[in-house]
C-alpha positions as CSV (number, residue, x, y, z in Angstrom):
1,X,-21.7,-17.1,5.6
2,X,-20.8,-16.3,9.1
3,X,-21.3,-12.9,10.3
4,X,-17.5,-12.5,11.0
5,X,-16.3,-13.5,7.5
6,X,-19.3,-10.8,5.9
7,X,-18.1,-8.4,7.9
8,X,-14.5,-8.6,7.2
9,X,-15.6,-8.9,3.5
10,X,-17.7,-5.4,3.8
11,X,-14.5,-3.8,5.4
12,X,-12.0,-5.4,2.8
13,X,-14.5,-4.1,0.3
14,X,-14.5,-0.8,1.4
15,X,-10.8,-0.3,2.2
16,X,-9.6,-2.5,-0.7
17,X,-8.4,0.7,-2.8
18,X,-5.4,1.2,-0.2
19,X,-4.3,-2.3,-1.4
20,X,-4.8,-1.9,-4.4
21,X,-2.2,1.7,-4.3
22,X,0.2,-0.3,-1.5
23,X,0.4,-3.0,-4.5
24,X,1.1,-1.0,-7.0
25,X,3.2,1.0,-4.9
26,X,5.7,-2.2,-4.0
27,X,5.0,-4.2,-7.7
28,X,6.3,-2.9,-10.2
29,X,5.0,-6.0,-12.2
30,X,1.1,-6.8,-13.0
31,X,0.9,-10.7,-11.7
32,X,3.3,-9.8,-8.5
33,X,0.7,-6.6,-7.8
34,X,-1.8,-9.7,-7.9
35,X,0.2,-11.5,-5.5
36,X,0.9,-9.3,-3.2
37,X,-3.1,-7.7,-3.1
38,X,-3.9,-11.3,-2.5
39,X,-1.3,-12.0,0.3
40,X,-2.2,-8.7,2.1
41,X,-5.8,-9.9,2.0
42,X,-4.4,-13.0,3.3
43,X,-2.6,-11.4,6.5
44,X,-5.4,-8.9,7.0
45,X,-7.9,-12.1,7.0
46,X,-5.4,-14.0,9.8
47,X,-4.9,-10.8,12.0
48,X,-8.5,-9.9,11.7
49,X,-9.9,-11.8,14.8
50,X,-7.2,-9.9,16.7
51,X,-8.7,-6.7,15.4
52,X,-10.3,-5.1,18.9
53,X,-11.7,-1.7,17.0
54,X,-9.1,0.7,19.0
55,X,-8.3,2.3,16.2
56,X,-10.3,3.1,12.4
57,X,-10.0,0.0,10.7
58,X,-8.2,1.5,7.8
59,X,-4.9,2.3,10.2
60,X,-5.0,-1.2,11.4
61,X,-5.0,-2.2,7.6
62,X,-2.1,0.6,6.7
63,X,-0.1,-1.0,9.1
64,X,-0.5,-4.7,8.5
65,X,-0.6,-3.8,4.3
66,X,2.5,-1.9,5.0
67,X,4.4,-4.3,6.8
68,X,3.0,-7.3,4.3
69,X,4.4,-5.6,1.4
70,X,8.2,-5.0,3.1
71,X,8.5,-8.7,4.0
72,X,7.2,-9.7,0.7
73,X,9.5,-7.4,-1.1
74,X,12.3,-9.1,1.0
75,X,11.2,-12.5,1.1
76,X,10.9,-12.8,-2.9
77,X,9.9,-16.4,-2.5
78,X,6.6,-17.3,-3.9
79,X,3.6,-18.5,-1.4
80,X,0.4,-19.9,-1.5
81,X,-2.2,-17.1,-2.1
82,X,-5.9,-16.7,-1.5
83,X,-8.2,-16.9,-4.7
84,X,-10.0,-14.1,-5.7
85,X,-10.3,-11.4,-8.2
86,X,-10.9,-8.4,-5.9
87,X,-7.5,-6.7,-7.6
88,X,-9.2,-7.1,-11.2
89,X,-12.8,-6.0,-10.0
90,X,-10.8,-3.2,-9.0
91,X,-9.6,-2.1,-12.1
92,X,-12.3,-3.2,-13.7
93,X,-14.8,-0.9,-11.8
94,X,-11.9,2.4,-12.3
95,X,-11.0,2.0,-15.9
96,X,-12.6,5.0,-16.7
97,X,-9.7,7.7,-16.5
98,X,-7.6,10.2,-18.5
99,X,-4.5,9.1,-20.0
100,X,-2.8,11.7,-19.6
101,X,-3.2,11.8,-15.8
102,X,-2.6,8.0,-16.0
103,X,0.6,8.4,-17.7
104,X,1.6,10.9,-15.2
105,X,0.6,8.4,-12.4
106,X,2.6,5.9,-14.0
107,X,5.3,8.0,-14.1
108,X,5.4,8.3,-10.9
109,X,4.8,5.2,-9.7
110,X,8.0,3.9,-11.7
111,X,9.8,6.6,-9.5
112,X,8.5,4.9,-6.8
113,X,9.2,2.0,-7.3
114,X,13.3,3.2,-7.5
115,X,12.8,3.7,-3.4
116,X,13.9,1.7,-0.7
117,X,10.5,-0.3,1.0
118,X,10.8,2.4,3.8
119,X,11.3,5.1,2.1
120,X,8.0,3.7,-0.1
121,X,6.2,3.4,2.8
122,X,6.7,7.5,3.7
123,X,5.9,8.8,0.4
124,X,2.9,6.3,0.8
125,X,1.5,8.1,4.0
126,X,2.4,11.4,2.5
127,X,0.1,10.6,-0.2
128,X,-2.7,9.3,1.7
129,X,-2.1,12.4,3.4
130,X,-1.1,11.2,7.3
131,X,-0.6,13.6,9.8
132,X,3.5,13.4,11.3
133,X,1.6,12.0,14.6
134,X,-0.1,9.6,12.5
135,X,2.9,8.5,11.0
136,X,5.2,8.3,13.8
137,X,2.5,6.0,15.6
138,X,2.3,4.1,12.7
139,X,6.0,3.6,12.1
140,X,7.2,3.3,16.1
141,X,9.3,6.4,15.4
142,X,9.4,10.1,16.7
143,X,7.4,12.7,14.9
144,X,11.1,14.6,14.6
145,X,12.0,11.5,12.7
146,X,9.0,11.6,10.4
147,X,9.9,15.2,9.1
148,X,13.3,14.0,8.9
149,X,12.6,10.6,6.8
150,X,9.8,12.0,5.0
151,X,12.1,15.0,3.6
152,X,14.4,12.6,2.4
153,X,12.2,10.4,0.8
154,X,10.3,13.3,-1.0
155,X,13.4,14.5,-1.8
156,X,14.8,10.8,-3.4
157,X,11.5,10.7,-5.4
158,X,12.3,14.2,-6.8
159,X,15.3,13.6,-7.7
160,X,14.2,10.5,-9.3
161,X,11.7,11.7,-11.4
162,X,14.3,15.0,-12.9
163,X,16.5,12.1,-14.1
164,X,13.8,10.3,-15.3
165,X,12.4,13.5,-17.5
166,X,16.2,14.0,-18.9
């Protein structure tokens, strides 16, 4: 194996759990969080010669999983997918969790998935716990406008999740 394809493997392998949350974020559905893990991986694989190391790896990956998961989520049309079961080797190697925190998790990610794919991708850096400069490079917008957008978004997903416990 060349050593550009076992060092994108190492990296995918080692960064594959923000995927796996962006998927699950934006797929509400098991087999379309398949999908889109695998089309991520796909666009991560095509961008990757392009990757100079300007910035940490994972950033460059937030933003291209990011972006991946909008267009699919507006495209809704089906494409040709790598193979691979890095998803299920995922899940596989976490299964080992308390229900009721997974219920709670599930819960939330059903809020989630009630968001626009902006306002996803917000309460995703929130979680992942991005700093407003972080963000605002990531999304091309002012820091102002982070506070502003990320307010709103937490706000949407608490408002969500008080219907949903009615």
């Amino acid at each position: 194996m060349a050593s550009t394809e076992q060092e994108f493997l190492d990296k995918i392998e080692k960064h594959k759990g923000i995927i796996f949350k962006i998927s699950k974020m934006y797929m509400d559905d098991k087999d379309d969080r398949d999908d889109l893990f695998q089309e991520i991986t796909y666009q991560v694989w095509k961008a990757y010669p392009s990757f100079k190391g300007q910035s940490e790896f994972s950033t460059w990956l937030y933003r291209i999983a990011l972006n991946t998961a909008i267009i699919f989520l507006k495209n809704e049309k089906k494409r040709s997918f790598i193979t691979g079961g890095a998803y299920e080797e995922y899940k596989i190697a976490h299964e080992e969790f308390d229900h009721e925190k997974e219920d709670k998790l599930n819960a939330m990610y059903k809020a989630i998935h009630q968001l626009n794919p902006i306002d996803k991708a917000f309460i995703f850096y929130y979680l992942e716990d991005f700093s407003g400069k972080e963000i605002a490079e990531q999304m091309g917008i002012s820091e102002g406008n982070v506070r502003v957008k990320m307010n709103r978004a937490k706000n949407k997903l608490k408002d969500i999740l008080s219907s949903n416990k009615s």
